[in-house]
N, C-alpha and C positions, 0 to 999 in steps of 0.2 A: 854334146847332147845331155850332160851333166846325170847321164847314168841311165834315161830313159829311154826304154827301150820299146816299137810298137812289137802290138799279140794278137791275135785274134782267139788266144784261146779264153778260159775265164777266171786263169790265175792273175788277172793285172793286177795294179796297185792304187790306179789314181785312171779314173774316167772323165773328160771333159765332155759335155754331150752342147748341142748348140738349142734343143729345143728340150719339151718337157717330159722325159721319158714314162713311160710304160709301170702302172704299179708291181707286176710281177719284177723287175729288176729293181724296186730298193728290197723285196722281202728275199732277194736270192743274196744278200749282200753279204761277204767275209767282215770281221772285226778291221783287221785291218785294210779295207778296201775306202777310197773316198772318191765321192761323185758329186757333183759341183750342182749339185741341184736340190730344194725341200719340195716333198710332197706339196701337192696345191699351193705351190708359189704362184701361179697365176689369180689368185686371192687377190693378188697382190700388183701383176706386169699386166694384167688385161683394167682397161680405163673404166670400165662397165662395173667390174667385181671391186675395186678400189674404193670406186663412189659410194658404191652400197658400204662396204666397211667401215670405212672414214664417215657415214651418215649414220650409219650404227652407232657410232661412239661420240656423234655430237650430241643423238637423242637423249643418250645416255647419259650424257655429262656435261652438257651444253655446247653451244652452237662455238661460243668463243674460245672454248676451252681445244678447240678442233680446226680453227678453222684455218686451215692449213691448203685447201683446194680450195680452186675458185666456185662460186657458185654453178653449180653441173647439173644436170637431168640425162636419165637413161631413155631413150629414145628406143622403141613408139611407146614405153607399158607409161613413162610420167611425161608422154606429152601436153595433156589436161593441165599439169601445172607449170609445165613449160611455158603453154600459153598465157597462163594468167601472169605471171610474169614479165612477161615479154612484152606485155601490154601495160602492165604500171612503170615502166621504164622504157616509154616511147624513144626513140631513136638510140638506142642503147645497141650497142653492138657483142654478136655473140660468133663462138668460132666454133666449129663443126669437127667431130674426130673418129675413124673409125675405131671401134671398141680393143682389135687386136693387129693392128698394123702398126711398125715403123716404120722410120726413116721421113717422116713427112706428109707421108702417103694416105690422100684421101681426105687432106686437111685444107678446110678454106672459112674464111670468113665471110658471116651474110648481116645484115641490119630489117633484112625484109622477112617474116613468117614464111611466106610463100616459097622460101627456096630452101626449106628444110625437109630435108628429104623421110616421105611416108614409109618409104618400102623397106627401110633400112636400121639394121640394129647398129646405132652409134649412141654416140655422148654430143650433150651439145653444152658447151659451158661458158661462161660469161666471158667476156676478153680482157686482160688487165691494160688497160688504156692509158697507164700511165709506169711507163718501163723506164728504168734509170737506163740513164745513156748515156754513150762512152762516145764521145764526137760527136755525137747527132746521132748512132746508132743503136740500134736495140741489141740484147746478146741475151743469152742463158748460158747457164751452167750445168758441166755435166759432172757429178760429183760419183764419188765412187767409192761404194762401200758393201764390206765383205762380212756378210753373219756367219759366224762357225756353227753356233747352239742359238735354238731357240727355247729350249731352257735346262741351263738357267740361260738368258736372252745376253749375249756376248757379242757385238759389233765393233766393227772397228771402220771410221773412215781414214780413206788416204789423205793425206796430204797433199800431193798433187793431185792437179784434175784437168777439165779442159774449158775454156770459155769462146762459145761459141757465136759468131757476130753472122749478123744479117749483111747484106749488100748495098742496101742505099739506106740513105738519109732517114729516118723514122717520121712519117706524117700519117695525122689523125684527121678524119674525116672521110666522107663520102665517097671522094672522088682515089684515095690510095686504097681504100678495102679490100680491091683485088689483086694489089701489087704483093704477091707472098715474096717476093725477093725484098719488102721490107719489113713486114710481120711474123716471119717464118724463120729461123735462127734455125735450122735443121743443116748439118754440113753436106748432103748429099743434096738436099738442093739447091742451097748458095755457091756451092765448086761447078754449075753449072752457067752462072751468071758472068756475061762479060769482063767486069772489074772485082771480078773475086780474084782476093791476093794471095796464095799459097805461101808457105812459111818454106823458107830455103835454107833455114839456121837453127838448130835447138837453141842456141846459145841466146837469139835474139826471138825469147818468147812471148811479144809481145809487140809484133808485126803482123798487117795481114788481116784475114778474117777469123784468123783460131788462135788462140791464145793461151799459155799456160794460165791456171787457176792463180799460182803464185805471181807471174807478169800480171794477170787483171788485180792483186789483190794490190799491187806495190803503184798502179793507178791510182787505182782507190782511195789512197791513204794518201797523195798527190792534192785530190781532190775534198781533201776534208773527210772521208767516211769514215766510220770508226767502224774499223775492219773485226772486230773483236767482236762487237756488239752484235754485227751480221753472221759470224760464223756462229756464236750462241745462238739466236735464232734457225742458222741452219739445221746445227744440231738438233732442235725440238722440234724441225721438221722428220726431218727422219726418224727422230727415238719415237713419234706420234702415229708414221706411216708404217713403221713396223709390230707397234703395237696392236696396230687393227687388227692386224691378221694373227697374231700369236698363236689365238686360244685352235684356232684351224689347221696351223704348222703344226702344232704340240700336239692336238690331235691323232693327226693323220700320221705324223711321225711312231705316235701309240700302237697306231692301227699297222703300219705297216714297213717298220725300219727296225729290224733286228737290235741294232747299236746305236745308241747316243750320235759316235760320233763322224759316222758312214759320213754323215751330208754338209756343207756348206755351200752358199754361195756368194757369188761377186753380183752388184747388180750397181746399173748407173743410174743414178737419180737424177731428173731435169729439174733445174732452179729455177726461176724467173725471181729476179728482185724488182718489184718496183722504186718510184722513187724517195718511198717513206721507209724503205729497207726492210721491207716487209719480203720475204720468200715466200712464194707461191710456187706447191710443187705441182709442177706438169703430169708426169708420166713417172714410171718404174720400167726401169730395162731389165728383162728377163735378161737379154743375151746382149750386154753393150759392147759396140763393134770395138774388136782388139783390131782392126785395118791398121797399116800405118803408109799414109799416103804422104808424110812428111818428116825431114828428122825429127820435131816436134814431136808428131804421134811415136817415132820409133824409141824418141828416149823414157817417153813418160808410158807406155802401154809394155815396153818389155818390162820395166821396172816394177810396172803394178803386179804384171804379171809373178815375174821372179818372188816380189816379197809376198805374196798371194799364197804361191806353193810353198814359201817356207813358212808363213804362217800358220799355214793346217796342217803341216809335221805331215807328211807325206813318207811313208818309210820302207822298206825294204821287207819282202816274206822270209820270215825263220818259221818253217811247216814246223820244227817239234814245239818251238814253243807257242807258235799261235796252236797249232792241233792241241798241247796239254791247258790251255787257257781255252780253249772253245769247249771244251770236255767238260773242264771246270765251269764253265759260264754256263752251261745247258743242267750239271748236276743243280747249281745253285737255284736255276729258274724253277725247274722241276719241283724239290725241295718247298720253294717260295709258294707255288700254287700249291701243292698236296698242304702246306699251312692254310693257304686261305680258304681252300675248301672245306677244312676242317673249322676256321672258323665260322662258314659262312653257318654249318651244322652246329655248333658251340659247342662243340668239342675240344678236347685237350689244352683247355687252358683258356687266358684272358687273350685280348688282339692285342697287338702291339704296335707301337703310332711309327707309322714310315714317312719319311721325309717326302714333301709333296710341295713344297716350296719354292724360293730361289733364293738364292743370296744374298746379299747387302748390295748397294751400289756400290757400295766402294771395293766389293770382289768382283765382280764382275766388268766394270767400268775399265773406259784404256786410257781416261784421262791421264798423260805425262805428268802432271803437276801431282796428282797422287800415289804413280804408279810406286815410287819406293816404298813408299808406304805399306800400300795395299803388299807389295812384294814380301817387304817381311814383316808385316803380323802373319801372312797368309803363309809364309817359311816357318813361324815358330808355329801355328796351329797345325801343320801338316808333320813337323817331326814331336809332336807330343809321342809319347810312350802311348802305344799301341793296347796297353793295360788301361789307361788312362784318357780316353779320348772326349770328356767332358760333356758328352752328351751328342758327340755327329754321329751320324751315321758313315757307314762304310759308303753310301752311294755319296751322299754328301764330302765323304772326304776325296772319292774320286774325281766330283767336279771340280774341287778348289783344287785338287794336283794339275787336272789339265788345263786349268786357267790360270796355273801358274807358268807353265810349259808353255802353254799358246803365248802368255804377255813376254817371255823372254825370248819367244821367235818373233816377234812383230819388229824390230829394226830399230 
């Protein structure tokens, strides 16, 4: 059990929770307690709050600069321009989602106005009609990727993931729109379909209807794709999807997390690549299934798992020396505010500029290609003489110690 142990009292160490808990438990939080969840992450796992974000920051900065979601409408408040649309793009097909359900649930494709439903808060978003396909099949990708901080903003994707295939053949037009065993790539409801093929072998990851990330990528490159090219783009999916919601995480984290670094989460990202290698992201998994219904799932979902918890340094309670650091932590806050109060009065002296920032990418960043790097400039700036600190701050030197810590747990 590698040392854990369950409590139900409120000495624990490490809380997994499957939904989005309650604000009074991040403000009750210890130093060293971690809870696998950021305030208003659903910013972010609900399809409704996504759109609006990601359409925030295309206003912002333009349309191309963003466009990373299919074209979407929040269903009923932008149905007026749903329709107008739907109408300069006659026979255009569009797929229907409810705003907070997984697993498939409540998803269908229509081409007709008429069968979009009035009474209902969902999304209804354009269909990508032209999916790169592996035999004749459609798939997505479920990628999986772990924020420790959102700021300074520290991500890491895994490595491994899972590629998930539909059940029949992929056809476009009229007469398949209602076939979801071929437009639907969701595993719980393809393992329902006649000639869905289960994987019986980790080893042979790339049988069946599920597939390792790494077995579809080693196709891939089979078939001509320049695998490299697709994973950079992956990547600016996610660095673009996490960006939306930042200023809202960082916020609320302000408002109600005692500690920097109480919080982290795992969340799985849906891909869709078409066939011009473009990534089109689906959805955000609040809570993406650790099931393992195959050796497949069991090799690759223990494993995320395991380097998951050792990534966010999950540690053991010493009460004297957390109790003498909480002591100190409250004396310093204390201290901190009787200054700014006093500044706010302009009293006792000039203000003094606090670090409000984030780091360089290249501190923050888990690129392999630069991580020596980053590793030791960030080793000699961390053991300057403490006389001598060139202008960081103490909060600033904190975050580049743990981002040295966090990058030498990452595997």
């Amino acid at each position: 059990n590698h040392g854990f142990v369950y409590t139900d009292s409120h000495d624990w160490n490490f809380l997994w929770v499957g939904s989005a808990p309650k604000n009074y438990l991040f403000e009750s939080l210890n130093e060293y307690q971690k809870i696998n969840r950021f305030p208003m992450a659903s910013e972010m796992t609900r399809k409704d709050r996504l759109c609006h974000n990601l359409v925030s920051l295309q206003e912002k900065f333009g349309r191309d600069q963003f466009e990373i979601l299919p074209e979407t409408y929040i269903l009923p408040d932008e149905f007026a321009d749903f329709y107008s649309h739907f109408h300069r793009e006659k026979g255009s097909v569009w797929i229907i989602k409810p705003n907070s359900m997984s697993r498939g649930r409540g998803i269908y494709l229509i081409n007709d106005i008429g069968k979009v439903p009035m009474d209902e808060s969902c999304i209804v978003s354009k269909y990508i009609g032209n999916p790169l396909l592996v035999n004749g099949i459609k798939f997505d990708l479920r990628i999986y990727v772990c924020v420790t901080s959102f700021e300074p903003l520290r991500v890491y994707v895994y490595e491994e993931g899972l590629a998930r295939f539909a059940s029949e053949k992929y056809k476009s037009g009229d007469a398949a729109i209602n076939s979801k065993f071929t437009h639907l790539t969701n595993y719980s409801i393809n393992k329902k379909h006649e000639r869905f093929v289960q994987n019986e072998d980790a080893s042979c990851d790339n049988v069946g209807n599920k597939w390792s990330l790494s077995g579809l990528f080693r196709h891939l490159e089979t078939m001509g794709v320049d695998t490299g090219l697709l994973w950079s783009r992956i990547y600016d999916v996610i660095i673009k999807t996490l960006l939306c919601v930042e200023p809202k995480i960082v916020g609320a984290m302000k408002r109600l997390v005692a500690h920097r670094t109480n919080c982290f989460e795992l969340y799985g990202f849906d891909i869709l690549v078409d066939e011009d290698l473009k990534p089109w992201l689906m959805e955000v998994n609040l809570s993406p299934s650790l099931a393992c219904d195959s050796p497949l799932d069991t090799k690759i979902k223990c494993n995320l798992l395991a380097d998951t918890l050792n990534l966010v340094g999950v540690r053991p309670i010493n009460r004297r020396r957390d109790g003498y650091h909480n002591t100190k932590a409250r004396i310093k806050t204390w201290a901190k505010q009787k200054q700014q109060y006093y500044d706010k009065l302009g009293v006792n002296g000039e203000r003094k500029p606090t670090y409000s920032g984030y780091p360089g990418s290249s501190v923050s960043g888990s690129s392999s290609t630069s991580g020596q790097r980053n590793k030791t400039s960030l080793g000699n700036l961390l053991s300057t003489n403490a006389k001598d600190n060139n202008g960081i701050s103490e909060r600033l030197r904190d975050i580049l110690q743990e981002t040295v810590e966090e990058y030498e747990r990452r595997g």
